[in-house]
C-alpha positions as CSV (number, residue, x, y, z in Angstrom):
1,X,61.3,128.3,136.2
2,X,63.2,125.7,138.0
3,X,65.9,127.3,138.1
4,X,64.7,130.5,139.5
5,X,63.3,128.3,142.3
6,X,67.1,127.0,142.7
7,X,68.6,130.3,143.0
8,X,65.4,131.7,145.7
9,X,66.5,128.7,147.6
10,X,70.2,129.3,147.4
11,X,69.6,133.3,148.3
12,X,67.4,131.8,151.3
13,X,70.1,130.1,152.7
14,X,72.7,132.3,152.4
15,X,70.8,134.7,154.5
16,X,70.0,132.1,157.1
17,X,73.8,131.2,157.3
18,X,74.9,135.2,157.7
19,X,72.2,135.6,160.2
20,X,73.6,132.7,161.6
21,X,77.2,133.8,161.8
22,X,76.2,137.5,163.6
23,X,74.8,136.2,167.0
24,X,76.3,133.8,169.5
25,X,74.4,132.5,172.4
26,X,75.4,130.9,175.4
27,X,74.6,128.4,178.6
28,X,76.5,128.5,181.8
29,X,76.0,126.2,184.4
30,X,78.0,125.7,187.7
31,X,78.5,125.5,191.7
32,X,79.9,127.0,194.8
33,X,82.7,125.0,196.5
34,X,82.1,122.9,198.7
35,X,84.4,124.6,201.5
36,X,83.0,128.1,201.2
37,X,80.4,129.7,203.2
38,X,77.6,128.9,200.9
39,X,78.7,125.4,199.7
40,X,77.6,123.5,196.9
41,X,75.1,126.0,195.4
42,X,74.2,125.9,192.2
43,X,74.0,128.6,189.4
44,X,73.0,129.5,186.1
45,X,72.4,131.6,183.2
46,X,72.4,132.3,179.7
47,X,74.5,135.4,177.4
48,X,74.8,136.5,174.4
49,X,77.0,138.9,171.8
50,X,77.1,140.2,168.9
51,X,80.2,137.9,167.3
52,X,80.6,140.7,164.7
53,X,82.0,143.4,166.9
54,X,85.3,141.1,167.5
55,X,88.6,141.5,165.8
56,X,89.9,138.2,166.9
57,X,93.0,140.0,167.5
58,X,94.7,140.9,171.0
59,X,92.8,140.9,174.2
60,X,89.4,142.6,173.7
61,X,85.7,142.7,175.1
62,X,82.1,143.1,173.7
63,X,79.2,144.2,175.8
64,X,76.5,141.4,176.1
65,X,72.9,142.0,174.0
66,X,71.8,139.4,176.2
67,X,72.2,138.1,180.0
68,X,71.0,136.2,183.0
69,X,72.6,134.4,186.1
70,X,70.6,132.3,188.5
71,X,72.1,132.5,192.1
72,X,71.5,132.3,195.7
73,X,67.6,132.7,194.6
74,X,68.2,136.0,193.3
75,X,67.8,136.8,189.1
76,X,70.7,138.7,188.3
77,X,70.1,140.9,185.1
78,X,71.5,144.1,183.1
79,X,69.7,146.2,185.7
80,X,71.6,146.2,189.1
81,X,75.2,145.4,187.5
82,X,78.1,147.9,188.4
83,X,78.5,147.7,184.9
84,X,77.4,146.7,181.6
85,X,78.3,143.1,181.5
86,X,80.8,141.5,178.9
87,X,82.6,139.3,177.2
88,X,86.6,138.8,177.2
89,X,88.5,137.5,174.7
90,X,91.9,136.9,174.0
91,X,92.4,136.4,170.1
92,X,88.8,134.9,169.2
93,X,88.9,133.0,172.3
94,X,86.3,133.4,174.7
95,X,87.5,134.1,178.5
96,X,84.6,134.3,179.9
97,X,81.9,136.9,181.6
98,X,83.1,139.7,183.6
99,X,80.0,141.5,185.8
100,X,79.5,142.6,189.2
101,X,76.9,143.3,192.0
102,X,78.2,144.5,195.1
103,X,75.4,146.7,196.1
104,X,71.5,146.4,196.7
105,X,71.6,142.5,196.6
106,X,72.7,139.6,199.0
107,X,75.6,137.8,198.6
108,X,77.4,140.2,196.3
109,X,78.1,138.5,193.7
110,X,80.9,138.6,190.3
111,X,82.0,136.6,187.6
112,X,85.6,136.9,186.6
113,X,87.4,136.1,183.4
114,X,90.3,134.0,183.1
115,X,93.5,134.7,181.1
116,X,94.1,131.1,180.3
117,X,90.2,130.2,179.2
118,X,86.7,130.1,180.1
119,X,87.5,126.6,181.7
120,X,89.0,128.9,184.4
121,X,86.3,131.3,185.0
122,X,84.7,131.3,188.2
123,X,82.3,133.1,189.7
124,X,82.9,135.0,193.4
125,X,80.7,136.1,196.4
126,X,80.5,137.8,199.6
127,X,78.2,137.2,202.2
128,X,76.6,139.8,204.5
129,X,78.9,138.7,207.3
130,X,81.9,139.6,204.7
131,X,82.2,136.1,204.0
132,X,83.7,135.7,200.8
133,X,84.0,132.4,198.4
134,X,84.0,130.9,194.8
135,X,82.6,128.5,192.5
136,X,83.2,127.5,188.8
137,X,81.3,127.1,185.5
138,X,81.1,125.4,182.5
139,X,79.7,126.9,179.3
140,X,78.0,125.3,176.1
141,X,76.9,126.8,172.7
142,X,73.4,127.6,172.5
143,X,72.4,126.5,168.6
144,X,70.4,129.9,166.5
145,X,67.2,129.0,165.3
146,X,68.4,129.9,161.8
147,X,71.4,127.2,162.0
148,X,68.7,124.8,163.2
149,X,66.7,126.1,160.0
150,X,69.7,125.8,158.0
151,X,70.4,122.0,158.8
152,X,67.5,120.8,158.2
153,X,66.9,122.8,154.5
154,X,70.6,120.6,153.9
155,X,69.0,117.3,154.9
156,X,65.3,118.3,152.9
157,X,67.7,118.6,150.2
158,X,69.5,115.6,150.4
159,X,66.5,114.0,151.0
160,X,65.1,115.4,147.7
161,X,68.1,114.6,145.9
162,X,68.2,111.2,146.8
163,X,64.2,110.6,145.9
164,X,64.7,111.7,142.9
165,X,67.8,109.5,142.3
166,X,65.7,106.5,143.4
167,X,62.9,107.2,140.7
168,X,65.2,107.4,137.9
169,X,66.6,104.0,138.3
């Protein structure tokens, strides 16, 4: 019987750990510069992809399951975008977001890839007066639920192995 209870838990986490490994998730966060026509504005969002479409092989890019940019107090979402957003890579390496709104919203607004990194990404804008300017972003992991779930099984068992230690000596 306890063993059967080992191996449910050891099938339980192995499908928390692919679940895991099929999703990634991501923050951005950023600002205009200061010497553009809308300086210092801040903006932010949140995407997502499906890690499983990527080769990690030569320059590629994967449509986004999920995605959002806060700016200029406008929601920018899937609906609107000249086309469907996505995510560049070169090799594995993330890039950055490329998507565009040019019309039906005020400022236009896009967010460009970089070929050296997503440290070089940047997002770009134009006015209704045609005045155009930039901002960068950083971006940060979002954690899945199920890696949360997975951590903490690790440290329940730890914590149950090291119990049981204690009441044998």
């Amino acid at each position: 019987m306890n063993f059967n209870l080992k191996m449910l838990a050891c099938a339980a986490t192995l499908a928390l750990a692919a679940q895991a490994a099929t999703a990634a998730s991501f923050n951005f966060s950023g600002n205009t510069d200061a010497g553009g026509p809308l300086p210092v504005q801040a903006f932010s969002g949140q995407f997502s992809f499906d890690e499983t479409l990527l080769s990690n092989s030569g320059e590629e890019f994967v449509n986004l399951s999920a995605w959002n940019l806060l700016a200029f107090g406008n929601n920018y979402s899937f609906a609107g975008s000249d086309a469907a957003p996505r995510a560049a890579f070169m090799n594995g390496e993330l890039l950055g977001v490329e998507v565009s709104y040019s019309t039906g919203v005020t400022p236009a607004v896009a967010m460009i890839s970089s070929p050296f990194g997503v440290a070089d990404a940047y997002l770009v804008y134009r006015t209704a007066a045609g005045l155009e300017g930039s901002g960068s972003y950083t971006v940060s992991v979002v954690p899945e639920p199920s890696s949360w779930a997975l951590s903490l099984a690790g440290i329940l068992a730890l914590g149950a192995l090291a119990r049981r230690r204690a009441a044998r000596a």
